[in-house]
C-alpha positions as CSV (number, residue, x, y, z in Angstrom):
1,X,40.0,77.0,132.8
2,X,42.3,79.8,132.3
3,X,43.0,83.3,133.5
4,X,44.8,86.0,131.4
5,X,45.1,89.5,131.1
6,X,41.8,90.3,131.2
7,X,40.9,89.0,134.4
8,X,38.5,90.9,136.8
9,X,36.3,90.6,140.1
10,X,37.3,88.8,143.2
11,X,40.2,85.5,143.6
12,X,39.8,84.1,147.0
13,X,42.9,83.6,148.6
14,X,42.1,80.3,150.2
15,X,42.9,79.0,153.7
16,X,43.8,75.4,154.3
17,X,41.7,73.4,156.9
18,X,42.6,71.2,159.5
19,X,41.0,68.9,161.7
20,X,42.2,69.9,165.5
21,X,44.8,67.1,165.2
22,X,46.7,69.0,162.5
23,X,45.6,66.4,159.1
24,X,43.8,67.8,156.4
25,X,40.3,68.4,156.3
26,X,39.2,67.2,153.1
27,X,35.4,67.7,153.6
28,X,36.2,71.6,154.4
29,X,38.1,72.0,151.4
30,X,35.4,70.8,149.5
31,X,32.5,73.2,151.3
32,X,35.1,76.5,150.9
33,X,35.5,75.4,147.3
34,X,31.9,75.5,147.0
35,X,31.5,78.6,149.0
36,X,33.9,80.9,146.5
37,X,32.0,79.6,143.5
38,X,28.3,80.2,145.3
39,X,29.7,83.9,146.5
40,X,30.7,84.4,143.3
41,X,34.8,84.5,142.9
42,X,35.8,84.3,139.4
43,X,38.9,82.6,140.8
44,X,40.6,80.6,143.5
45,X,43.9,81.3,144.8
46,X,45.4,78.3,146.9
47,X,48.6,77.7,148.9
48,X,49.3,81.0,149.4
49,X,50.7,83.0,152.0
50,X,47.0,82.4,154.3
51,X,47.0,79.2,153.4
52,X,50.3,77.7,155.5
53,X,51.5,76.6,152.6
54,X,55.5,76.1,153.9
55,X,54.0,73.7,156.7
56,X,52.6,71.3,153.9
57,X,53.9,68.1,152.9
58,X,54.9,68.4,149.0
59,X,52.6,65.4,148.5
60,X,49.9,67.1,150.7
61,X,50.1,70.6,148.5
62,X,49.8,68.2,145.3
63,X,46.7,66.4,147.1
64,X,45.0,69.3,148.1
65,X,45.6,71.1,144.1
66,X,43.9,67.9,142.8
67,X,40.7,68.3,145.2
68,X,40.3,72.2,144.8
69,X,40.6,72.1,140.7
70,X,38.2,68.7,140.3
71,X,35.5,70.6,142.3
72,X,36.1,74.4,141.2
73,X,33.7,76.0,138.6
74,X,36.2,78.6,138.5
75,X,40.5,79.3,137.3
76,X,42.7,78.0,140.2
77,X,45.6,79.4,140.8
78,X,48.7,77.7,143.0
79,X,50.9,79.2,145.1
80,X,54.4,78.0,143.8
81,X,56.9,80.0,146.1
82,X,59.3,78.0,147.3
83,X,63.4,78.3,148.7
84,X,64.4,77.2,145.7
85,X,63.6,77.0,142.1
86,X,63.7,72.8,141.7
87,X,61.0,72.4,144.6
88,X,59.0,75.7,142.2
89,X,59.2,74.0,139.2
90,X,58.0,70.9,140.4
91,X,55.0,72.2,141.8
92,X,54.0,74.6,139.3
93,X,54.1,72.1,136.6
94,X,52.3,69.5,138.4
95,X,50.0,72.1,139.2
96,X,49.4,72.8,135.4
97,X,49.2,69.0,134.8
98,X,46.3,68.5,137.6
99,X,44.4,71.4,135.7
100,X,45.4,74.9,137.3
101,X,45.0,77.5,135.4
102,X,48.6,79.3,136.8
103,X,50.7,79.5,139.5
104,X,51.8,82.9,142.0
105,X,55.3,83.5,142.5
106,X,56.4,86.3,145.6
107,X,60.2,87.3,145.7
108,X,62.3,86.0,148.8
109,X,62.7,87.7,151.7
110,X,66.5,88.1,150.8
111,X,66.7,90.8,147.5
112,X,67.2,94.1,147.8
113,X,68.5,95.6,144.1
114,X,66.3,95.9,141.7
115,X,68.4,94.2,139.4
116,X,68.4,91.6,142.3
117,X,64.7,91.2,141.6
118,X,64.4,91.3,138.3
119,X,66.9,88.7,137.8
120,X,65.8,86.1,140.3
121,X,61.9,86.3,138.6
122,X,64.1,85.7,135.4
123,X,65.0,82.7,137.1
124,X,62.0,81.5,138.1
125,X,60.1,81.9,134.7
126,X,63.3,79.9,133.5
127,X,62.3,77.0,136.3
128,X,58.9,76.9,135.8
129,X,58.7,77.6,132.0
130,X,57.7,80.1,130.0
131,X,54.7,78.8,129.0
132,X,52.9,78.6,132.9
133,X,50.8,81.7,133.5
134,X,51.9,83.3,136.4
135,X,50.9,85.9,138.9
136,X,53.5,88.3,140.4
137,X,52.9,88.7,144.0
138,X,53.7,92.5,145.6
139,X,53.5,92.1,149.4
140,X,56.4,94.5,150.8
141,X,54.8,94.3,154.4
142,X,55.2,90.7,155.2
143,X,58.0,89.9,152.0
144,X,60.3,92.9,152.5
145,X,60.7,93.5,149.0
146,X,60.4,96.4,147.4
147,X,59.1,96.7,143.5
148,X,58.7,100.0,142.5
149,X,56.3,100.3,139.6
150,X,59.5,101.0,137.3
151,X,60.6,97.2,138.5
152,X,57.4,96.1,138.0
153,X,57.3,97.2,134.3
154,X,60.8,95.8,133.8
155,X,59.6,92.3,134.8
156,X,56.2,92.6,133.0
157,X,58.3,93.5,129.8
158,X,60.5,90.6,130.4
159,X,58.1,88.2,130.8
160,X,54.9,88.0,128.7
161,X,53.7,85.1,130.5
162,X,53.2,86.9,133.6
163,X,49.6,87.8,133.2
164,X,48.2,89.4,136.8
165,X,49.8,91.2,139.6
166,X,48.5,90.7,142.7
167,X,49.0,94.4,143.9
168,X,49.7,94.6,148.2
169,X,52.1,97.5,148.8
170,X,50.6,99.9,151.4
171,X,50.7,102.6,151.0
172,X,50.1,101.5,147.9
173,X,47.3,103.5,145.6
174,X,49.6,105.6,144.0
175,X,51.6,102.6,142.3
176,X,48.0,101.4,140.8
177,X,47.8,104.7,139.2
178,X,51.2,105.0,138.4
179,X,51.0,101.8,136.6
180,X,47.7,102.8,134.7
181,X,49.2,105.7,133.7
182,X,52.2,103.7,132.0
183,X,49.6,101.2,130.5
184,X,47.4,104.5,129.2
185,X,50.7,106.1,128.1
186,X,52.0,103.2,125.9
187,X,55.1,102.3,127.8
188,X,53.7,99.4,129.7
189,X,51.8,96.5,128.1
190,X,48.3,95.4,129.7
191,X,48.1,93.0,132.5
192,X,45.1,92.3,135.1
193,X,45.6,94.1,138.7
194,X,43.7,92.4,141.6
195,X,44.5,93.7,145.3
196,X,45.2,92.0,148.6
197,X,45.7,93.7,152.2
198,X,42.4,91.9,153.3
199,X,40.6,94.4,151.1
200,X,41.1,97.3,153.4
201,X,42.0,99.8,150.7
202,X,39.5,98.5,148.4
203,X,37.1,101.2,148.5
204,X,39.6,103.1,146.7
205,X,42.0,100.3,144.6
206,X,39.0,100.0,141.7
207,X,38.8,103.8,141.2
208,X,42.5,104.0,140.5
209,X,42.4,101.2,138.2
210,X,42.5,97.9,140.0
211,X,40.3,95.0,138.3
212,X,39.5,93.5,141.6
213,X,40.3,91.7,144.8
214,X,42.6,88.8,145.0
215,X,42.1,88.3,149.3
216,X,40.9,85.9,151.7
217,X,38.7,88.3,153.8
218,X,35.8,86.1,155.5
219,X,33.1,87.4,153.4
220,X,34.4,87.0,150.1
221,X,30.4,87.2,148.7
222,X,30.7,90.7,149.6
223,X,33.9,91.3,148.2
224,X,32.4,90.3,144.7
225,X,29.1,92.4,145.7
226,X,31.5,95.7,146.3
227,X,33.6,95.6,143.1
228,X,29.9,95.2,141.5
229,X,29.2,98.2,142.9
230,X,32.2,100.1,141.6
231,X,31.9,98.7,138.2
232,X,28.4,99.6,138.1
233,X,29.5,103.4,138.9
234,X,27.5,103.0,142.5
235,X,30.2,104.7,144.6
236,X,28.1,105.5,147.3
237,X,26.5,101.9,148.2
238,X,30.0,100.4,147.4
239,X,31.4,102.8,150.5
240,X,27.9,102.1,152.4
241,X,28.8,98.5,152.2
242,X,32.6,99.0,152.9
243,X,32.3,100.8,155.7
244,X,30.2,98.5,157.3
245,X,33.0,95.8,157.6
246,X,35.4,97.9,157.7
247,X,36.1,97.1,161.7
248,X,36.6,93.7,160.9
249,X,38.9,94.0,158.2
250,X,40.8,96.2,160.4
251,X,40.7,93.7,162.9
252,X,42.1,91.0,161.2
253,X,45.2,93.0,160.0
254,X,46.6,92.1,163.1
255,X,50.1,91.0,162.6
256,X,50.4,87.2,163.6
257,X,46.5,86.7,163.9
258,X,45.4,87.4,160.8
259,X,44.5,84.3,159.9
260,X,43.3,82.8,163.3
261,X,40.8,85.7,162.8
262,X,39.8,84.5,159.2
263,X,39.0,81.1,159.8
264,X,37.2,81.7,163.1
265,X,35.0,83.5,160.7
266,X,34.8,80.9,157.8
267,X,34.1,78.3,160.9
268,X,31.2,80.8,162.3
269,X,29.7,81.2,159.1
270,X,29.5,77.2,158.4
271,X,32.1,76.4,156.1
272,X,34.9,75.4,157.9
273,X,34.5,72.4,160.4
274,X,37.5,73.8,162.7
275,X,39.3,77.2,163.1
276,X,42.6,75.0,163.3
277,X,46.0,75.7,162.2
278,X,49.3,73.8,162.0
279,X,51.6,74.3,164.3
280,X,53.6,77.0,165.0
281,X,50.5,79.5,165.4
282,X,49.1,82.3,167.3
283,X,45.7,81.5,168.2
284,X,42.6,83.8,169.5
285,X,42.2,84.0,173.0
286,X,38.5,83.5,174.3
287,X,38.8,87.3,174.7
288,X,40.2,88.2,170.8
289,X,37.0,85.7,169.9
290,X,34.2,87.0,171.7
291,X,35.6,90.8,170.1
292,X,34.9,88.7,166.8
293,X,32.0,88.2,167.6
294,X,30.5,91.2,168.9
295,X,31.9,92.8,165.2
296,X,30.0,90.4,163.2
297,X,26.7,91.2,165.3
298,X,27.5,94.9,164.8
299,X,27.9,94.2,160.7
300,X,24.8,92.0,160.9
301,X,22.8,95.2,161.7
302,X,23.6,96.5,158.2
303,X,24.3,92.7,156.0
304,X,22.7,89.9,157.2
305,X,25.4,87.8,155.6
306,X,27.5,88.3,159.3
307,X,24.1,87.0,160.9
308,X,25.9,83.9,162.0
């Protein structure tokens, strides 16, 4: 399966489950697989950011690519960023071997210049080959990195095999219409636009042009169910629905507990056997959990789905 310019709707960003001892929980992979398909993701995203990916074992990564893209109905994409472009490029084209349909690259921490960035994703289109479809991650919040949407272009331009950006500046609705307006004007070619950010500008993103959601919020049915609405031109129900989990996407943009928030939610919900993460990690207090809580009940008053 393959993604391409085109793509729309909702990529799950997944997490990566462990068993309380720190191995890999194999069974959970297998139900959150199952659980992006049934809540109707058009992709997987895995080994990303949310997914720990830096404390894997390069034969655990590979182990874990093989499980998600035998049991996905749905394109998988692999995070591929790495220190350095031979540990990239083996990954990726592994990745492509096993069956994924692409791999995300995000710019190191360390460039600053613009022709510091455009250079280095010149390099890593050179590592991994121009042939692997590839998504160009925008995270300036957690990356440090700055793309304006005049970088942006230059690397899109440079590199027709780049076929998504995975849009997660913030502020960051005016470079999604910046970037339309290029595409609309001629002077930028097409490519597919899915946001991150937990989806917590996403009641706005798919009026300015976005094609969808490429996060890991805990109820990624409703993510699909709200870019739905947009397309279907229901603007009200799609804010009706937003604002009702709105507190807890808020919530979990805490810095640092982000993702102890997430799978605490996957786990309540069934699909996870253990909110575990490798170590270092923050983890919820019994206090941050039972707030959690009390913010699914609340949601549960409006979508049953947070009835857990």
């Amino acid at each position: 399966m393959t993604f391409d310019t085109r793509s729309r709707g909702v990529y799950a960003i997944a997490t990566t489950p462990f068993f309380d001892d720190g191995s890999i929980d194999f069974g959970s992979i297998d139900r959150l697989t199952d659980f992006y398909v049934e809540s109707g993701c058009t992709g997987i995203t895995i080994l990303g950011i949310m997914g720990e990916a830096p404390k894997l074992e390069p034969d655990e990564s590979r182990a874990i690519v093989r499980r998600v893209v035998s049991r996905a109905a749905v394109p998988v994409i692999v995070g591929v960023s790495a220190p350095g472009f031979a540990a990239m490029r083996s990954l990726a084209r592994e990745s492509m071997e096993i069956g994924a349909a692409g791999v995300m690259i995000a710019p190191p921490p360390a460039l600053r210049t613009d022709d510091q960035i455009v250079n280095y994703f010149a390099g890593a289109v050179e590592a991994v080959g121009e042939d692997v479809p590839w998504v160009l991650q925008d995270y300036p919040l957690t990356l440090t990195v700055v793309m304006t949407p005049g970088v942006i272009a230059r690397i899109m331009s440079d590199h027709p095999s780049c076929q998504m950006l995975k849009h997660e500046d913030w502020p960051g609705l005016e470079k999604v219409s910046k970037l339309r307006a290029m595409q609309k004007a001629g002077t930028l070619r097409d490519f597919s636009i899915l946001c991150g950010n937990g989806g917590l500008f996403l009641d706005f993103e798919p009026e300015r042009g976005a094609d969808g959601a490429m996060t890991g919020y805990g109820f990624p049915d409703m993510l699909c169910e709200l870019v739905d609405l947009f397309a279907a031109g229901r603007r009200d129900e799609a804010h009706d629905l937003f604002d009702a989990h709105l507190p807890l996407i808020r919530y979990e943009q805490q810095l640092g507990i982000g993702l102890a928030i997430r799978k605490h939610v996957l786990k309540r919900r069934g699909v996870l056997s253990s909110d575990a993460q490798r170590k270092p990690a923050q983890l919820l207090s019994a206090t941050a959990k039972a707030e959690v809580d009390y913010l699914l009940a609340r949601i549960a008053r409006y979508d049953r789905r947070a009835a857990v």
